[in-house]
Backbone and ligand atoms as CSV (ligand in chain L), in Angstrom:
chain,resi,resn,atom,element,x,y,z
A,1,UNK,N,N,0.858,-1.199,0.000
A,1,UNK,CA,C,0.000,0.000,0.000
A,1,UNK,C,C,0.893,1.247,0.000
A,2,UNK,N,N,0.715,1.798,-0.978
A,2,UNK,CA,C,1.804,3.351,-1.367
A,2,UNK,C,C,0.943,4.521,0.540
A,3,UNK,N,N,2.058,5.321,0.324
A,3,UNK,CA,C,2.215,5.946,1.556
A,3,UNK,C,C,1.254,6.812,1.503
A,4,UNK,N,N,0.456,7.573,0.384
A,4,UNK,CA,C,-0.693,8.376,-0.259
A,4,UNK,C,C,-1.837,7.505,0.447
A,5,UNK,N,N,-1.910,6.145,0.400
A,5,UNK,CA,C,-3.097,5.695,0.365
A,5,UNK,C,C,-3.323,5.460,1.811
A,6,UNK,N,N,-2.620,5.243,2.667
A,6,UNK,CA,C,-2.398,5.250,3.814
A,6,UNK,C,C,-2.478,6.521,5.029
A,7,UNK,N,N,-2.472,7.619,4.707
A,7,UNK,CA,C,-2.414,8.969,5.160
A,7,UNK,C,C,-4.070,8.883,5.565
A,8,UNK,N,N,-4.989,8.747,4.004
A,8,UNK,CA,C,-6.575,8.688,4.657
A,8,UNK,C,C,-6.788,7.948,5.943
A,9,UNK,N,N,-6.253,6.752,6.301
A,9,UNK,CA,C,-6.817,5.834,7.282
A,9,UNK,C,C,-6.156,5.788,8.263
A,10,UNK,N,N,-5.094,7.111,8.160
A,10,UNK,CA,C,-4.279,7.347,9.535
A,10,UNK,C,C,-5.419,8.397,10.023
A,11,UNK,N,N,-5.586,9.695,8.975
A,11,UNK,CA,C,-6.500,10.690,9.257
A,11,UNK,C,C,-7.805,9.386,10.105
A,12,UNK,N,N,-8.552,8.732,9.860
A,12,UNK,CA,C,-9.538,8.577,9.944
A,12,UNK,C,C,-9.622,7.677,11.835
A,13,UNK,N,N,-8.326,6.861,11.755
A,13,UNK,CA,C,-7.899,6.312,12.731
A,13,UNK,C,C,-7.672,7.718,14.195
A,14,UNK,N,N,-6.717,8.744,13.784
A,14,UNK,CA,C,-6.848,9.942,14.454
A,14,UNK,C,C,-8.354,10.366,14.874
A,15,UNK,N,N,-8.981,10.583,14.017
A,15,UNK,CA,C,-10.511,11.295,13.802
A,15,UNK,C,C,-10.870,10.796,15.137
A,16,UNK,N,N,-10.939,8.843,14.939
A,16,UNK,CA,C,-12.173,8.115,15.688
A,16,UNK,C,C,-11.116,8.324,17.695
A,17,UNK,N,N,-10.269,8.680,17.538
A,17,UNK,CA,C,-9.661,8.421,18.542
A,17,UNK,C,C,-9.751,9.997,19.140
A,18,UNK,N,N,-10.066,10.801,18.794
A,18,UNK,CA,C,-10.348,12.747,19.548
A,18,UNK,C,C,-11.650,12.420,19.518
A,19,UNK,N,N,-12.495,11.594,18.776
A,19,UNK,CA,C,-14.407,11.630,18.702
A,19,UNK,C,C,-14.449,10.145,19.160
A,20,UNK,N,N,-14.575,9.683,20.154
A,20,UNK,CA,C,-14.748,8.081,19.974
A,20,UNK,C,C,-16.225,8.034,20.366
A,21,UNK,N,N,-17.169,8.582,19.358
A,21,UNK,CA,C,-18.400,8.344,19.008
A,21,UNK,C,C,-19.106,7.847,18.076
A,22,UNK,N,N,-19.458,6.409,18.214
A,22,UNK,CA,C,-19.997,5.369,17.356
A,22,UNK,C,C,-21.454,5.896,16.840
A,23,UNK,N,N,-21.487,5.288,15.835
A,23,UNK,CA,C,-22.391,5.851,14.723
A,23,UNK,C,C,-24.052,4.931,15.891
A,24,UNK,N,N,-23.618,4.285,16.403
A,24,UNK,CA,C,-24.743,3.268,17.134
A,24,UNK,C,C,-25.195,4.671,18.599
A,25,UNK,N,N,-23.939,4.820,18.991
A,25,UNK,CA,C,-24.397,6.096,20.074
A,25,UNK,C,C,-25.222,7.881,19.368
A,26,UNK,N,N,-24.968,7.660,18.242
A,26,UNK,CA,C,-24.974,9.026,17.666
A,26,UNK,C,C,-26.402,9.706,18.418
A,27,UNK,N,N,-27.401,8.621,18.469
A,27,UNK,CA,C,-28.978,9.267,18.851
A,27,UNK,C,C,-28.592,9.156,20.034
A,28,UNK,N,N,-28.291,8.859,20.933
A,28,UNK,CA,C,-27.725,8.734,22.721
A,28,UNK,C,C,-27.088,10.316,22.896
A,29,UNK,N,N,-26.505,10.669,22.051
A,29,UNK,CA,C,-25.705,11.734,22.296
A,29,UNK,C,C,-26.607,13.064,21.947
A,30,UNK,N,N,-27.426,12.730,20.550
A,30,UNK,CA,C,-28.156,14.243,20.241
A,30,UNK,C,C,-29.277,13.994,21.773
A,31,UNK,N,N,-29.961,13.160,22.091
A,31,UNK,CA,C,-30.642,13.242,22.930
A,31,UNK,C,C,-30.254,14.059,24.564
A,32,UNK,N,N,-28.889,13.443,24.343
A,32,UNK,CA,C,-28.138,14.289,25.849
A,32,UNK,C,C,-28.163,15.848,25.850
A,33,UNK,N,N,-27.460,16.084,24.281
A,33,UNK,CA,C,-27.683,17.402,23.929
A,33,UNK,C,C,-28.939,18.400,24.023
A,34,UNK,N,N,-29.700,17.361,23.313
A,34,UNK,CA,C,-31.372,18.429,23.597
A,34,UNK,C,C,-31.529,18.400,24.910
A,35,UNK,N,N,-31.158,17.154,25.589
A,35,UNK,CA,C,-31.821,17.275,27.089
A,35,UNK,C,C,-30.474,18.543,27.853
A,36,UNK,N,N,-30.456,18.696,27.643
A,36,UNK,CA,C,-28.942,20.006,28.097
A,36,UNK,C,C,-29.854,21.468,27.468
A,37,UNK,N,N,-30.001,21.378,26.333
A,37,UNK,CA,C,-30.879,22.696,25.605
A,37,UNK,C,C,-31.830,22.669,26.603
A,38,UNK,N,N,-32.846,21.814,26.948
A,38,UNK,CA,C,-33.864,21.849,27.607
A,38,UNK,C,C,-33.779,22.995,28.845
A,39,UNK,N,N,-32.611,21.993,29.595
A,39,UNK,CA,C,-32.670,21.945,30.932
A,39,UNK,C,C,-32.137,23.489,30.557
A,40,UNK,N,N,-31.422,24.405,29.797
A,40,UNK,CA,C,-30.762,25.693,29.721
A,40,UNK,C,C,-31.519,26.695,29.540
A,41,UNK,N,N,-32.803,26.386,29.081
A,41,UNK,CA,C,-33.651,27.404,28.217
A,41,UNK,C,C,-34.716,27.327,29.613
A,42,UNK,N,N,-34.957,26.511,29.923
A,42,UNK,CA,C,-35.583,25.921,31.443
A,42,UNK,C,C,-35.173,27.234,32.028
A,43,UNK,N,N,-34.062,26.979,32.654
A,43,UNK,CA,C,-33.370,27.657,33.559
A,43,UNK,C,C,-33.466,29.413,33.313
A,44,UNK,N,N,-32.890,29.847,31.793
A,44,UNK,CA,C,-33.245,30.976,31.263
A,44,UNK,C,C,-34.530,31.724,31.468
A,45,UNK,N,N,-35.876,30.751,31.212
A,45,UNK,CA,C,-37.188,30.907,31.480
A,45,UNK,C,C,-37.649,31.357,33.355
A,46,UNK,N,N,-36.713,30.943,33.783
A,46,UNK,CA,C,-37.243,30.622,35.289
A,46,UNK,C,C,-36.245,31.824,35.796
A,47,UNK,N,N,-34.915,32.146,35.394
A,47,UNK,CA,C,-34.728,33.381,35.391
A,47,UNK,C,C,-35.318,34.395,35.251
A,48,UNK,N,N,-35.774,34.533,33.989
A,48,UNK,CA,C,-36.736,35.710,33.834
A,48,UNK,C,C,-37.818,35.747,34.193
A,49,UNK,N,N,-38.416,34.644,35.036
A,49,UNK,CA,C,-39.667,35.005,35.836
A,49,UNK,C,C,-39.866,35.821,37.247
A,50,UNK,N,N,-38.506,35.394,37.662
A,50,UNK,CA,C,-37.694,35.595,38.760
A,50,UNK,C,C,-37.570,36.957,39.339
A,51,UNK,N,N,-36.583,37.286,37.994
A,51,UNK,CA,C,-36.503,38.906,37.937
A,51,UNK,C,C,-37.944,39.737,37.445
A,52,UNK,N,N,-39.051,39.159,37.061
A,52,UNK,CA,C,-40.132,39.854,36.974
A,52,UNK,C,C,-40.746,40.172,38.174
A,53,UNK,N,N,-40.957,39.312,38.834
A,53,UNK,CA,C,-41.812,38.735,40.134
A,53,UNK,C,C,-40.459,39.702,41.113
A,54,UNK,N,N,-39.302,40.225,41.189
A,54,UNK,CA,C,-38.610,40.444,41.964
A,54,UNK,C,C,-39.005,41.925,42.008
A,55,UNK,N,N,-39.111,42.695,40.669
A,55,UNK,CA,C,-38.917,43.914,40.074
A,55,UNK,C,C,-40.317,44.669,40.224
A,56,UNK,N,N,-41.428,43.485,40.587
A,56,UNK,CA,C,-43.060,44.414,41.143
A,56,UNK,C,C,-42.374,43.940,42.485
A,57,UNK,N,N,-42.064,43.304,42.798
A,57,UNK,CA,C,-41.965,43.547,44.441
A,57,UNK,C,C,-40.926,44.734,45.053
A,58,UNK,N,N,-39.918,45.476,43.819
A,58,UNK,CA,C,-39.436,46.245,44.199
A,58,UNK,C,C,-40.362,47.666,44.405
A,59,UNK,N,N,-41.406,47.449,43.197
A,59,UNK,CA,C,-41.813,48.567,42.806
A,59,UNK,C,C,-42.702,48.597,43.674
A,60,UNK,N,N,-43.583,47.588,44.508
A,60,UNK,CA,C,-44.367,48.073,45.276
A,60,UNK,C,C,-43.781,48.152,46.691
A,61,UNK,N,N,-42.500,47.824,46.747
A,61,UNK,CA,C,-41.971,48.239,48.251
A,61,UNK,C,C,-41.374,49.437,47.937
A,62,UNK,N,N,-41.173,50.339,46.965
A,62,UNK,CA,C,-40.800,51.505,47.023
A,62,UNK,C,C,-42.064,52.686,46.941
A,63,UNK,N,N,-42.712,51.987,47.116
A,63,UNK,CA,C,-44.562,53.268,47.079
A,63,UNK,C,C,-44.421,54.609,48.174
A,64,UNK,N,N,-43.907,53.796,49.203
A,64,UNK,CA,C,-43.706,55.089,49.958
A,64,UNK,C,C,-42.710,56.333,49.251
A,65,UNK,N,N,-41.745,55.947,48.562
A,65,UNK,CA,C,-41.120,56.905,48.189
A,65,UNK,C,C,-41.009,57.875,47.164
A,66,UNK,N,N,-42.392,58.104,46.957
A,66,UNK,CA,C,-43.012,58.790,45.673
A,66,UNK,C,C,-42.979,59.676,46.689
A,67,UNK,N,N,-42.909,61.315,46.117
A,67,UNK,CA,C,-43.098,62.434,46.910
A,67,UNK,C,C,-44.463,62.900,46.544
A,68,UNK,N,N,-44.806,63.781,47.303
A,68,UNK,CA,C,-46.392,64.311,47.513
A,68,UNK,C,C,-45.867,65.677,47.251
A,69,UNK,N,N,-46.721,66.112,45.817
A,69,UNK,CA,C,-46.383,67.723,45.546
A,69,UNK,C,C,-47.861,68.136,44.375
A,70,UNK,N,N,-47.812,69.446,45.171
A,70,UNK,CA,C,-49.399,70.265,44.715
A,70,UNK,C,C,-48.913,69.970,43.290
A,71,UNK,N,N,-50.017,69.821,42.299
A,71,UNK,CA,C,-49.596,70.448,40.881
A,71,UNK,C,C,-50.712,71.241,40.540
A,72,UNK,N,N,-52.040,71.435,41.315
A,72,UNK,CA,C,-52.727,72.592,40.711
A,72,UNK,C,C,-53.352,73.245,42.108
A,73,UNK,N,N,-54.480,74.260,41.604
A,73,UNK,CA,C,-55.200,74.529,42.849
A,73,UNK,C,C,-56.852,74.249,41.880
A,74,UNK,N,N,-57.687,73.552,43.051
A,74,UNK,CA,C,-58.749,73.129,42.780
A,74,UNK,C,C,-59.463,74.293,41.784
A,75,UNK,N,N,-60.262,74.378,40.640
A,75,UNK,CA,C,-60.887,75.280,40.046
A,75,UNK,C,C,-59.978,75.987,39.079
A,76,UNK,N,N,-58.654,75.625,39.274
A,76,UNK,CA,C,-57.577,76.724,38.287
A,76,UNK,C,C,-57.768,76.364,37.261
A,77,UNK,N,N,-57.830,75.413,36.768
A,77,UNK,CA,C,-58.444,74.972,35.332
A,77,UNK,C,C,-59.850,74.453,34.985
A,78,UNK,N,N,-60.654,75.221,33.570
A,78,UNK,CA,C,-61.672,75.122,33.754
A,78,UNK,C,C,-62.698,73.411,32.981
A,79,UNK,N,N,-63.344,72.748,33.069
A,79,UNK,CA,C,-63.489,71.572,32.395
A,79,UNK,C,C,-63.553,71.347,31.414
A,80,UNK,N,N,-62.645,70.910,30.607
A,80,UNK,CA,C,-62.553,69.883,29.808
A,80,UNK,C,C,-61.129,70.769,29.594
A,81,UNK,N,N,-60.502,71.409,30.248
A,81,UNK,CA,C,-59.405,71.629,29.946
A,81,UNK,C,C,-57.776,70.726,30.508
A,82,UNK,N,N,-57.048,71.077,30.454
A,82,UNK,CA,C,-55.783,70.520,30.743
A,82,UNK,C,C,-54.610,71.247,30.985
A,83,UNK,N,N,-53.874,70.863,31.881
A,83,UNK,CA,C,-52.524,71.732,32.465
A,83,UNK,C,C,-51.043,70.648,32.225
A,84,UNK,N,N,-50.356,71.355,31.855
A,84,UNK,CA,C,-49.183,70.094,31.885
A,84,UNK,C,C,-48.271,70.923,33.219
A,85,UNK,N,N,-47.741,69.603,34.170
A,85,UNK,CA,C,-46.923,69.931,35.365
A,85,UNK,C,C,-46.281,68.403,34.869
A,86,UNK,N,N,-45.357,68.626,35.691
A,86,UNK,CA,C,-44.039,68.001,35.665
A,86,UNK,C,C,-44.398,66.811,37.344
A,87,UNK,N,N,-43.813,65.492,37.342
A,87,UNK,CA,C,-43.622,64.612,38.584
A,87,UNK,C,C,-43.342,63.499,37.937
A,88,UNK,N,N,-42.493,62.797,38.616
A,88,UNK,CA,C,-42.093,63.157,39.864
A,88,UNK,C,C,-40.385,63.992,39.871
A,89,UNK,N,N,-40.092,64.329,38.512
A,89,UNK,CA,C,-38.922,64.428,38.128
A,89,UNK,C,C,-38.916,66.046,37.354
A,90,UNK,N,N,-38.465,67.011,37.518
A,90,UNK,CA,C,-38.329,68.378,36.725
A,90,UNK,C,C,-38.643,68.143,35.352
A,91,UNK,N,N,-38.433,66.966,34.858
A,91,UNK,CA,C,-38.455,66.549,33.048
A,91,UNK,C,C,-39.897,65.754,32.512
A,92,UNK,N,N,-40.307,65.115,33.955
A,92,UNK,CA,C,-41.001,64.124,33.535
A,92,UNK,C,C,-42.514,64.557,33.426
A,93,UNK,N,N,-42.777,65.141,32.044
A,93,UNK,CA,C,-44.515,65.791,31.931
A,93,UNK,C,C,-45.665,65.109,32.161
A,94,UNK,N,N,-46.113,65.872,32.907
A,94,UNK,CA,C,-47.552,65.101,33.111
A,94,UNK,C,C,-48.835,66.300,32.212
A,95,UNK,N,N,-49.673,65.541,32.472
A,95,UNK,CA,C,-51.004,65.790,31.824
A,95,UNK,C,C,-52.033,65.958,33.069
A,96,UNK,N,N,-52.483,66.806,33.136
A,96,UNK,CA,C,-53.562,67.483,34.124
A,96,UNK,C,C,-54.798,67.772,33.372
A,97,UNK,N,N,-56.057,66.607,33.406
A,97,UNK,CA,C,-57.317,67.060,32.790
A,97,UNK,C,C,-58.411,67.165,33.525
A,98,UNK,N,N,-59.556,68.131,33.331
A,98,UNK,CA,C,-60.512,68.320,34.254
A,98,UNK,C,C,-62.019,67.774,33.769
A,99,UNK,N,N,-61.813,66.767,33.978
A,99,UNK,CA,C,-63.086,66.349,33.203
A,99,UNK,C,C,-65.060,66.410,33.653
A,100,UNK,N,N,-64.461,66.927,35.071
A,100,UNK,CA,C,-66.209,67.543,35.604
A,100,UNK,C,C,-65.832,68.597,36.422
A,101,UNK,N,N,-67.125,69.012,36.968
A,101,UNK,CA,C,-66.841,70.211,38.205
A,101,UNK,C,C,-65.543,69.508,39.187
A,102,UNK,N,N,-65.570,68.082,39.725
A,102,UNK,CA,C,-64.766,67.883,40.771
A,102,UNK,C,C,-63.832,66.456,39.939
A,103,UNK,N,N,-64.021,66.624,39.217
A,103,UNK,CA,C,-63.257,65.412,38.518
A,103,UNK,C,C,-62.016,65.395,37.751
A,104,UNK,N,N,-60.864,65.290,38.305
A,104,UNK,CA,C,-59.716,65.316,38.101
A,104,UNK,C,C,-58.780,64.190,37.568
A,105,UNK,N,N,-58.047,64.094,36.537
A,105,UNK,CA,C,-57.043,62.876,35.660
A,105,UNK,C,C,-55.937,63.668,35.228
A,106,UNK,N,N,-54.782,62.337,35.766
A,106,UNK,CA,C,-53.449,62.718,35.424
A,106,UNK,C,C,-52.615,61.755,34.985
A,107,UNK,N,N,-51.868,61.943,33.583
A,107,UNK,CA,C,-50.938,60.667,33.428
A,107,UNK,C,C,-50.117,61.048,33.003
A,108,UNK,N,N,-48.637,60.612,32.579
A,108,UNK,CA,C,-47.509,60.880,32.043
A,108,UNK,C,C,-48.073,61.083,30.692
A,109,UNK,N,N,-47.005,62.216,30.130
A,109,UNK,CA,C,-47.422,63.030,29.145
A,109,UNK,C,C,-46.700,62.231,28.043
A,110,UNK,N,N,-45.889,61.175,28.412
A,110,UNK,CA,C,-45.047,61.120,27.088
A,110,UNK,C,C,-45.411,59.470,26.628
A,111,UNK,N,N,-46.044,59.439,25.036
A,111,UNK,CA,C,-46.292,58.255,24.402
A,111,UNK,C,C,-45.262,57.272,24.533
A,112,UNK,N,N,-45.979,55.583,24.996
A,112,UNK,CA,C,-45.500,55.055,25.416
A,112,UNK,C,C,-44.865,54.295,23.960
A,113,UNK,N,N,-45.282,54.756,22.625
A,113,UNK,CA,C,-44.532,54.500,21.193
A,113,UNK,C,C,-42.937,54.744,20.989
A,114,UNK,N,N,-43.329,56.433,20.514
A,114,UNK,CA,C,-42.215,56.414,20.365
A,114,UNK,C,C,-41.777,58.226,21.543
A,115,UNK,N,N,-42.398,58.081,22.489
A,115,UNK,CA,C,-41.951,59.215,23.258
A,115,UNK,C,C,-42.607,60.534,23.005
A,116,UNK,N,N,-43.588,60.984,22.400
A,116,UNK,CA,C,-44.260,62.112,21.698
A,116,UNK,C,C,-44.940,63.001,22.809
A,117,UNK,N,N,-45.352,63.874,22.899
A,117,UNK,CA,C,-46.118,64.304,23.808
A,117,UNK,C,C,-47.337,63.950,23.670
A,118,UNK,N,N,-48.662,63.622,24.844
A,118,UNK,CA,C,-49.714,63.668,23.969
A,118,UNK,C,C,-51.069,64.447,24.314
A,119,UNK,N,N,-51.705,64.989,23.927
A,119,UNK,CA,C,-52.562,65.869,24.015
A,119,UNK,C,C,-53.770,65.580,24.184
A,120,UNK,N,N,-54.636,66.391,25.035
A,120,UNK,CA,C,-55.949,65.838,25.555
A,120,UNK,C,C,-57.143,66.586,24.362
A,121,UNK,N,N,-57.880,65.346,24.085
A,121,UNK,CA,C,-58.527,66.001,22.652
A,121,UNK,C,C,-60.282,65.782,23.561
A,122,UNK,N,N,-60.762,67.290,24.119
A,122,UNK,CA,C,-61.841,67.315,24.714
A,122,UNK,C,C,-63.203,66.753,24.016
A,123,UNK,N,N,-63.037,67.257,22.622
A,123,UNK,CA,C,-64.053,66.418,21.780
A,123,UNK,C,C,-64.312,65.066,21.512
A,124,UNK,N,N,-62.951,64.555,21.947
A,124,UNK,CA,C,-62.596,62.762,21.384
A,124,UNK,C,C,-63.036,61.988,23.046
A,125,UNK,N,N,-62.465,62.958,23.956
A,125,UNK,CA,C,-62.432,63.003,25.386
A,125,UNK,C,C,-61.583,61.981,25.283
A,126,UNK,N,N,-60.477,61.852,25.106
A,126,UNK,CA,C,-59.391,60.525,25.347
A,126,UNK,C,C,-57.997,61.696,24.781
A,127,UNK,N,N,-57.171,61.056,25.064
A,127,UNK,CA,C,-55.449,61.477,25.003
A,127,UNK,C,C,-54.760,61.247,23.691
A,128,UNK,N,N,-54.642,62.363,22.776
A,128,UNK,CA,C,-54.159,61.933,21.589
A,128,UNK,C,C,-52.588,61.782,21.607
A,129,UNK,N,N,-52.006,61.237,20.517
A,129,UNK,CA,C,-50.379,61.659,20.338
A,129,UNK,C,C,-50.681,61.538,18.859
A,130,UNK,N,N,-49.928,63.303,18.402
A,130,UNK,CA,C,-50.353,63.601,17.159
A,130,UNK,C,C,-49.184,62.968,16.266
A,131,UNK,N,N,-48.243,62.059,16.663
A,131,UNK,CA,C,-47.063,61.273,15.889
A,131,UNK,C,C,-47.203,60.245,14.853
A,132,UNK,N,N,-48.057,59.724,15.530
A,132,UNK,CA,C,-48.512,58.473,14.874
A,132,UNK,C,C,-50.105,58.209,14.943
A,133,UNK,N,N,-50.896,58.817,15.612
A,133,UNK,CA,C,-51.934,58.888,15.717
A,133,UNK,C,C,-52.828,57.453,17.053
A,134,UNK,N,N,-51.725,57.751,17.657
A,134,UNK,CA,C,-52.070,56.984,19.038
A,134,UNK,C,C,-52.796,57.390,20.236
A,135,UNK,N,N,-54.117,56.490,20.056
A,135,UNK,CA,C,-55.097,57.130,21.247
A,135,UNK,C,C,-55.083,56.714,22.819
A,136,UNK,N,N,-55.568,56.930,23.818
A,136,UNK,CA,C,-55.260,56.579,24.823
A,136,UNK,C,C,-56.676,57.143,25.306
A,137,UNK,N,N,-57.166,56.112,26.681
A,137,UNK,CA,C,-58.351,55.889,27.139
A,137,UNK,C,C,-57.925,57.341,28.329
A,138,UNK,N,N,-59.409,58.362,28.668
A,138,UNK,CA,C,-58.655,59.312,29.547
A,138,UNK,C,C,-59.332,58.716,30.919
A,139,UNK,N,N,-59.816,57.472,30.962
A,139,UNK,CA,C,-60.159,57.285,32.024
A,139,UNK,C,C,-59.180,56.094,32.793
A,140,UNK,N,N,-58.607,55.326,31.705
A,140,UNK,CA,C,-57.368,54.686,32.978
A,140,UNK,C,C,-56.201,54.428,31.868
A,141,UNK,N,N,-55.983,54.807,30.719
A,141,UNK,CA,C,-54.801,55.257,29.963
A,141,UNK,C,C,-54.556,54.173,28.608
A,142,UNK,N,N,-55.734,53.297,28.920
A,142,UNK,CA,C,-55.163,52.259,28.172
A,142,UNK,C,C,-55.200,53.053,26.591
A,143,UNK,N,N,-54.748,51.541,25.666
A,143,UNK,CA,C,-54.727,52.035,24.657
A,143,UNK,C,C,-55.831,51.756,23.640
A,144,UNK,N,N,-56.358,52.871,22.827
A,144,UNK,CA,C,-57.563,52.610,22.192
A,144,UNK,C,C,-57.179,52.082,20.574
A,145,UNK,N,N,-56.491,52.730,20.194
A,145,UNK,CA,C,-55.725,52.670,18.741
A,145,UNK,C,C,-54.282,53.398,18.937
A,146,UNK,N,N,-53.762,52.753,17.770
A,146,UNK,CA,C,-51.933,52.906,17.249
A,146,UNK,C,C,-51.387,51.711,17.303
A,147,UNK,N,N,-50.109,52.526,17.323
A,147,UNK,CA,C,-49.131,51.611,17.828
A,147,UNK,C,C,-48.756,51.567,19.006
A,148,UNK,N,N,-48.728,52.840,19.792
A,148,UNK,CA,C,-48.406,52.418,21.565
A,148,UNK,C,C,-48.589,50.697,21.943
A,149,UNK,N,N,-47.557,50.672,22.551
A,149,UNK,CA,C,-47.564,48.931,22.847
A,149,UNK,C,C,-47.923,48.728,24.687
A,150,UNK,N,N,-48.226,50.100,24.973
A,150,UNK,CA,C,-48.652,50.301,26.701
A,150,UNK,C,C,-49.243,51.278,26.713
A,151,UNK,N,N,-50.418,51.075,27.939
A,151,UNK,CA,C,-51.003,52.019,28.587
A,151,UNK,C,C,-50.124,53.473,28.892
A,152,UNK,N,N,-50.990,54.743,28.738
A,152,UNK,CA,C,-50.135,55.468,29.357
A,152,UNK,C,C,-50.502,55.526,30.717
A,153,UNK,N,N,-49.106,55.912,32.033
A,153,UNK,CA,C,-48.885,55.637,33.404
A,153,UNK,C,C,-49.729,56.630,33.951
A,154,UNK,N,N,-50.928,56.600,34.932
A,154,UNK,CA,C,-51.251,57.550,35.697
A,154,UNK,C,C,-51.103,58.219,36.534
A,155,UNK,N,N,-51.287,59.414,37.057
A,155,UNK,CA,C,-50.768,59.874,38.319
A,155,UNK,C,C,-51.694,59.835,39.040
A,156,UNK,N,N,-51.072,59.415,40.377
A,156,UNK,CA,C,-52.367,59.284,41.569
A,156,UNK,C,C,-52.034,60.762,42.090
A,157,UNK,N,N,-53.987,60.964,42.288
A,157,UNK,CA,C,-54.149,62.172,42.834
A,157,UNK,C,C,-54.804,62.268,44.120
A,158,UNK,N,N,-54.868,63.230,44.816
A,158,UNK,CA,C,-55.433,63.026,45.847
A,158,UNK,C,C,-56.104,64.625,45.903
A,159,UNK,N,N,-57.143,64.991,47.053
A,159,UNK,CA,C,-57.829,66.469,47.149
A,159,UNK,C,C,-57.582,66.793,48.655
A,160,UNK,N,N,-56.829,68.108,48.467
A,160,UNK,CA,C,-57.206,68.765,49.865
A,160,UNK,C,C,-56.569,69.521,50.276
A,161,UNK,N,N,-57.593,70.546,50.462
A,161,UNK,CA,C,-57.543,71.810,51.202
A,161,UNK,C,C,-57.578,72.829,49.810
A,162,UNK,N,N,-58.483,72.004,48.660
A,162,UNK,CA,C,-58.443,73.080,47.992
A,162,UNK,C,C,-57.158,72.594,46.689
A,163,UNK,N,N,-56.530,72.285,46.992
A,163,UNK,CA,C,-55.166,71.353,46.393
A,163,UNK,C,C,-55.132,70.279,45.412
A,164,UNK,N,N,-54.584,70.094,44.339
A,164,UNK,CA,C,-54.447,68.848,43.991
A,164,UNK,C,C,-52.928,68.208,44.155
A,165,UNK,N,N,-52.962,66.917,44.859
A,165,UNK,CA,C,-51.676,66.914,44.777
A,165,UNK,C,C,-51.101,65.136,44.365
A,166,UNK,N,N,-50.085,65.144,43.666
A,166,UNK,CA,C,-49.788,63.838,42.784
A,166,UNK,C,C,-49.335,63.424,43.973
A,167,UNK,N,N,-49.352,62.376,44.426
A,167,UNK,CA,C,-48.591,61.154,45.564
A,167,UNK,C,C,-48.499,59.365,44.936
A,168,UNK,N,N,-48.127,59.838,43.730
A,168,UNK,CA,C,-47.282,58.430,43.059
A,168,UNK,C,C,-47.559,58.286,41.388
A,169,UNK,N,N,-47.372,57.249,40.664
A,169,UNK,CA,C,-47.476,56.842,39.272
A,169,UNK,C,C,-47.849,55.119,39.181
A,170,UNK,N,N,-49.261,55.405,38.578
A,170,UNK,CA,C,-49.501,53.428,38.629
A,170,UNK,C,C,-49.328,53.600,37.052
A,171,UNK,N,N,-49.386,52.056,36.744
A,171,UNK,CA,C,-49.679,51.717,35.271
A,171,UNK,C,C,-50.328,50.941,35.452
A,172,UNK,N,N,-51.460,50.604,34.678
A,172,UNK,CA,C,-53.098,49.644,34.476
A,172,UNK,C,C,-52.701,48.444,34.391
A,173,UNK,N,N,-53.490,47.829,35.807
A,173,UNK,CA,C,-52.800,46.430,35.437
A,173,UNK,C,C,-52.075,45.877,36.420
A,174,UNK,N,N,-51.365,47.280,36.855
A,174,UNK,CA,C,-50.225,46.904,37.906
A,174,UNK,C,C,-50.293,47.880,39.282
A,175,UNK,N,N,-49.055,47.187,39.895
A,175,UNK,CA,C,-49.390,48.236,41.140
A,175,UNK,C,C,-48.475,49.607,40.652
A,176,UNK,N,N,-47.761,49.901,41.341
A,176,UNK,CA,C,-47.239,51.726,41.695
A,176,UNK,C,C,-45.496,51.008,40.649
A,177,UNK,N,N,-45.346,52.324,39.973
A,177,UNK,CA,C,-44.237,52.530,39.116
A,177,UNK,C,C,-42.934,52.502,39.575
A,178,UNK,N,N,-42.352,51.787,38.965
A,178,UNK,CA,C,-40.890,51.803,39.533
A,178,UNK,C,C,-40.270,53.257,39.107
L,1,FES,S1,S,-44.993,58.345,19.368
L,1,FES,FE1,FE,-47.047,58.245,19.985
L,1,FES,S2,S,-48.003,57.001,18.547
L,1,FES,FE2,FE,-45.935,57.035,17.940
């Protein structure tokens, strides 16, 4: 046997000796494998439930630490109108609408799409965003039409002494905002 012909069945002799996996084990082995995928994607899954379930329990053990600040005075705006004030953050706009003599709604001003401002359309009586044409419910934020892929966040209000004053941010559905 010339030395050419011999090189293949050294290669092949090498091969079986770094892989010593028989063509009889081959299904033994993909099976180990999937059962490994399983058990990984398992694990991945149960991670991220984890950190969900961790991240409302942060958010509702941090409720107390929403600050309590006036944003209007009762009657300053007249009904069906709207005020934009800022909470809980100098940047973060809110939406102030008056929808009866004593009936007061507040939610973050900024579309949960693509960030837009959105505007209270008294005739539509719901929350427009003139970007994309995304509506929002003005009674608990959800979404009526667009693309918004979330409710917009409300502000909890409270009355007194004449006062309106924000003391936190829920989103529908859930408890108080991280
Ligand atoms: S940014 Fe509001 S609908 Fe797109």
């Amino acid at each position: 046997m010339s030395e050419q012909n011999q090189q293949p069945a050294n290669d092949a002799r090498l091969w079986r000796e770094e892989f010593p996996v028989e063509a009889a084990e081959q299904g033994h082995v993909e099976r180990r494998q999937f059962g490994k995928f399983l058990v990984l994607t398992s694990g991945a899954m149960l991670m991220g439930q984890l950190w969900l379930v961790a991240k409302d329990w942060f958010a509702k053990s941090t409720k107390a630490a929403w600050p309590r600040r006036v944003v209007a005075k009762e009657g300053e705006i007249a009904v069906g109108q709207a005020k934009v004030f800022t909470y809980p953050g100098p940047q973060d706009n809110c939406l102030l609408v008056r929808l009866g003599e004593t009936e007061y709604v507040a939610y973050r001003q900024k579309c949960t799409h693509l960030s837009c401002a959105v505007i209270y359309s008294a005739a539509h009586r719901r929350l427009e965003c003139p970007c994309h044409e995304g509506y929002f419910s003005i009674d608990d934020g959800r979404v009526l039409q667009g693309p918004p892929p979330r409710p917009l966040p409300k502000v909890e209000l409270e009355v007194r002494d004449g006062q309106l004053i924000a003391t936190g941010i829920l989103h529908l559905g859930e408890g108080t905002d991280d």
